[in-house]
C-alpha positions in Angstrom: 335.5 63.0 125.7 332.3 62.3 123.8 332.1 62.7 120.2 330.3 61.0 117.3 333.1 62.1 114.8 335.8 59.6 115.3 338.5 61.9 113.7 337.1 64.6 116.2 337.1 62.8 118.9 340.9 61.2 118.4 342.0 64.3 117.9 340.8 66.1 121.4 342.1 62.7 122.9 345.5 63.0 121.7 345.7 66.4 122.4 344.7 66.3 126.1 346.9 63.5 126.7 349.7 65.2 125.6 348.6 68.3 127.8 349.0 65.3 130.6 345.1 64.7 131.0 344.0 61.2 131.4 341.1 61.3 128.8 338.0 58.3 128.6 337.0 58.4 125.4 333.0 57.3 124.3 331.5 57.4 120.7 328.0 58.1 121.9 326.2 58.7 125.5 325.2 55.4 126.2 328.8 54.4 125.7 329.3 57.4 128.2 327.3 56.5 130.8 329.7 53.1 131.5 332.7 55.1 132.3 332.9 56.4 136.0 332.9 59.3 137.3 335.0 62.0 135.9 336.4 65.7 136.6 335.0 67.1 133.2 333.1 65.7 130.5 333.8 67.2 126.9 330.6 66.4 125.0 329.5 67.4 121.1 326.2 69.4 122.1 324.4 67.6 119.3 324.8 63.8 118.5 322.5 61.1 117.2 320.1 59.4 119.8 321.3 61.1 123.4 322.6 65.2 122.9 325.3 66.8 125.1 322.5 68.0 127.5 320.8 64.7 127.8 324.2 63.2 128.6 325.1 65.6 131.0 322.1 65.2 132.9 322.3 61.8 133.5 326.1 61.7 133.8 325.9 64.7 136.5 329.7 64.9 135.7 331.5 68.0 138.1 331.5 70.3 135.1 330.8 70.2 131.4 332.3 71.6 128.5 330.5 71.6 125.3 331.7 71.4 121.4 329.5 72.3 118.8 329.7 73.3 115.3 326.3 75.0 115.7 325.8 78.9 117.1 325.0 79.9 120.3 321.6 81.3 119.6 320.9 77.4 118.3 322.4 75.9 121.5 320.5 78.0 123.6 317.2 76.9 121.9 318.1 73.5 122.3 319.0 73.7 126.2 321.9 75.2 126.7 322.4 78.1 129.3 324.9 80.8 128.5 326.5 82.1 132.2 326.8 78.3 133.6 327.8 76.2 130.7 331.1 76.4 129.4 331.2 76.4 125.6 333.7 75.9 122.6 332.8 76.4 118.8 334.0 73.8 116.2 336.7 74.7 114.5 338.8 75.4 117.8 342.5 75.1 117.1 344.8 73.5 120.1 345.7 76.2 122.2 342.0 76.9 122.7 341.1 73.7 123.9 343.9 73.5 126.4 343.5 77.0 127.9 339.7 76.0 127.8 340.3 72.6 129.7 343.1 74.3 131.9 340.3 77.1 133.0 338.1 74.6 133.7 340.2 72.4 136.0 342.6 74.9 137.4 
């Protein structure tokens, strides 16, 4: 989990863990790019010095699910491709996050 917002990014933590996740956590994408390898990587789209895109590029992580406060129509200018990237608008509540995480991992 990748996240700029502390609070945000504590709270998606705890929340997969108690779904039974093992969750890495990283404040930014250079922080990121120290973990290893991982199933999915749930990155903010937009984030001071590296985005969600950037990250995932260089991360190559086996899929990707982004959070983003901003529309779609904004994420799709700024790189994102509606059909093969998975997506999540902030606010989600719990139950969204888990069925999202649970689609994407099966």
């Amino acid at each position: 989990m990748v996240d700029d917002n502390d609070a945000i990014r504590r709270l998606v933590v705890t929340l997969l863990r108690r779904e039974g996740y093992e969750v890495l956590e990283a404040g930014d994408g250079e922080q990121a790019l120290q973990v290893p390898s991982v199933d999915l990587l749930v990155t903010d789209f937009a984030m001071p010095g590296m985005s969600g895109v950037e990250l995932a590029q260089k991360f190559r992580p086996a899929k990707v699910l982004y959070t983003s406060g901003c529309s779609l129509g904004e994420l799709e200018q700024r790189g994102f491709r509606s059909g093969t990237d998975s997506f999540l608008p902030k606010p989600f509540s719990p139950l969204q996050l888990r069925e999202m995480v649970h689609s994407l991992l099966g």
